[in-house]
Structure formats: C-alpha cells, structure tokens
N, C-alpha and C positions, 0 to 999 in steps of 0.2 A: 211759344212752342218749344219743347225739349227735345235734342238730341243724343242720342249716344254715342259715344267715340269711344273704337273699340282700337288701338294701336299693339301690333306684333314688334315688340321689343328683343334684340338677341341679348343670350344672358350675357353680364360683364361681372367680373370679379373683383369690381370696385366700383360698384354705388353708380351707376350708370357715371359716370362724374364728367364725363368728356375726355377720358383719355382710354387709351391702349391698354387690353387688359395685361396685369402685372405679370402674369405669365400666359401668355396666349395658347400653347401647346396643350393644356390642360380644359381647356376650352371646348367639352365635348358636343357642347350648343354648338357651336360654329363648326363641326364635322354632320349635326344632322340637318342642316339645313342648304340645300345644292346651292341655292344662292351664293353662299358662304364659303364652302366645301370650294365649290371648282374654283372660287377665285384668289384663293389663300395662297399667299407666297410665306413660308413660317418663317424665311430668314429676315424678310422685310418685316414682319411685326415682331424675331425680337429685339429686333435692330432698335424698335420703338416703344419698346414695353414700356407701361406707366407714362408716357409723354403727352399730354395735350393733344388732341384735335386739332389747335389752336397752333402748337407751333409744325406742325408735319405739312409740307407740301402736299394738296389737296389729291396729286398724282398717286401719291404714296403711303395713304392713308388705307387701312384694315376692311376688307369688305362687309366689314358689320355696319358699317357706315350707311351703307342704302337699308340697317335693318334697327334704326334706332336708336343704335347701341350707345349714342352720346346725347342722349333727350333729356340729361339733368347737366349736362355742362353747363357751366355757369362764364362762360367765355364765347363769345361769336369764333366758328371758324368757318372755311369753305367748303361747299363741297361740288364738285364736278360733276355734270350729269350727262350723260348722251343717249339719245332718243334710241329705244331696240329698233327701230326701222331706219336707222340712219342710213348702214351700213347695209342693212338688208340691200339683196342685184333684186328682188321682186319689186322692190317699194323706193326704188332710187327715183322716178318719176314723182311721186308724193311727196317722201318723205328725207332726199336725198343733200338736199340745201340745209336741213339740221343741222348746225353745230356743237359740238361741245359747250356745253356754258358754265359758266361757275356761277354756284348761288350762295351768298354770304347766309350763313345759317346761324339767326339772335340766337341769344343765353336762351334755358330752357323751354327751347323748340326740337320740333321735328316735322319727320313727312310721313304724312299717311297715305295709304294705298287704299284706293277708292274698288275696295275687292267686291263689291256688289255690280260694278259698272262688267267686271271680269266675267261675270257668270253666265254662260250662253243662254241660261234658262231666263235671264233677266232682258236680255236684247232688243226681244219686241217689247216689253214696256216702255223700255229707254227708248228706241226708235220712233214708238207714239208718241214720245215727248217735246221730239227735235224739230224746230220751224218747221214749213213745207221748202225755205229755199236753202236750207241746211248743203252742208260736200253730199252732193249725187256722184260718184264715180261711178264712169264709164267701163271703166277698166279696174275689177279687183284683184290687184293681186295677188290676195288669197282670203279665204273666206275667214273674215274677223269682222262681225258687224259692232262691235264695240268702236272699232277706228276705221272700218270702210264701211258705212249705210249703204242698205240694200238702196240701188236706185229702184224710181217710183214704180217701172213699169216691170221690174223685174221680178222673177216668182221668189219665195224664201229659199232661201238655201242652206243647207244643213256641215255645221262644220266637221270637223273629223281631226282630231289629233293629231293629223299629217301637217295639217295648214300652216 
C-alpha cells in the first residue's frame, strides 16, 4: 500500500540545514503564517542567526520550529512541546496533568500535522473508526470531536468557530 506525505515546511534562507535563518527579519514566510507571526521575538532570533538547532536551548529556539523549518538538519536537536489543552481553565480536568516534554528530534526528521484528523467534515468518519470503549466524555468542554468524542448516547453536535 502507498501513501502520501504531504509536510508544510516554513521557508528558511539556508537550505532547510537545521539552523536559524541568516537573517530572519527578511523572512516574509514567517510574517504570513500567525503560527509564526505571534510567536516571533526578532531580537531572540538575531541573537541566533545562522546557529544550529542543535546548539540553542530548546526554550529559545525560532517558532518556525513547530513548522519544519529544520527537516534537513543533519544534527539531532530538542524540541519542547506542550499540549494546546494544557493550559486551557475548560480542559484542566482532561487535559490538565500534560507536561511540557522534550522530544529529541534525529538528523533529517520532522513532525507532521495530521491536518485530515483536523477537519470537522472528516469527524464522523474518524468517530466510526474508534473502538466502542474508546474516551466517552461525560463533560465536553467544548465541542472538538477530534479530542472529545461525542459520547454514545449523545445527539451530534455542531461546532462553531467559538469553541
């Protein structure tokens, strides 16, 4: 069986190589993408321009990080991750024991985003797929059936951009 792997890469101005683009301010990719955008500190990446993945504290590493941008590094480095429900007050019952973790990331690797899993139009598929003794939550605390399944006896519910 063939599959296709389709990975959203932010652009780098050095060969994806594993390091800090050489001049990051110039970096109009990492302005159009809000992932990127809101988390950008510019004095912290030129603090680090051109430098390894590898040597940069995994704290203080370039938010292009969750978007590829070091997927031909030829060096392991770390990178830090925390769960978007960690911190959520709706999802501190679920989700709330998450910690931060570091996950050592081998030479030309990365992480791909399972953006089909995302799709609300895809939900009840995936739904039909999960055990019968799969997480029933009782209590959703908001309507995301990708990370809260509808329990068994409850009607569909329709999400809304609020959520």
């Amino acid at each position: 069986m063939t599959f296709h792997l389709n990975v959203r890469v932010a652009w780098h101005d050095n060969r994806w190589n594993g390091t800090v683009c050489n001049d990051p301010l110039l970096n109009s990719y990492c302005l159009d993408l809000e992932r990127i955008r809101s988390s950008r500190l510019d004095l912290k990446e030129i603090q680090f321009k051109g430098r390894l993945f590898a040597d940069i504290p995994p704290d203080d590493l370039p938010p292009c990080k969750a978007e590829s941008s070091a997927f031909m590094n030829q060096h392991q480095w770390v990178r830090t991750v925390e769960h978007p429900y960690a911190s959520n007050k709706k999802t501190q019952q679920t989700h709330g024991h998450l910690l931060k973790t570091n996950i050592p990331v081998p030479p030309y690797s990365t992480f791909a985003v399972p953006f089909y899993w995302m799709l609300r139009g895809n939900q009840d598929e995936l739904q039909s797929q999960l055990p019968r003794n799969s997480l029933q939550t009782k209590i959703r605390p908001f309507l995301h059936p990708g990370s809260f399944p509808k329990p068994a006896s409850a009607p569909s519910a329709t999400c809304s951009s609020a959520d």
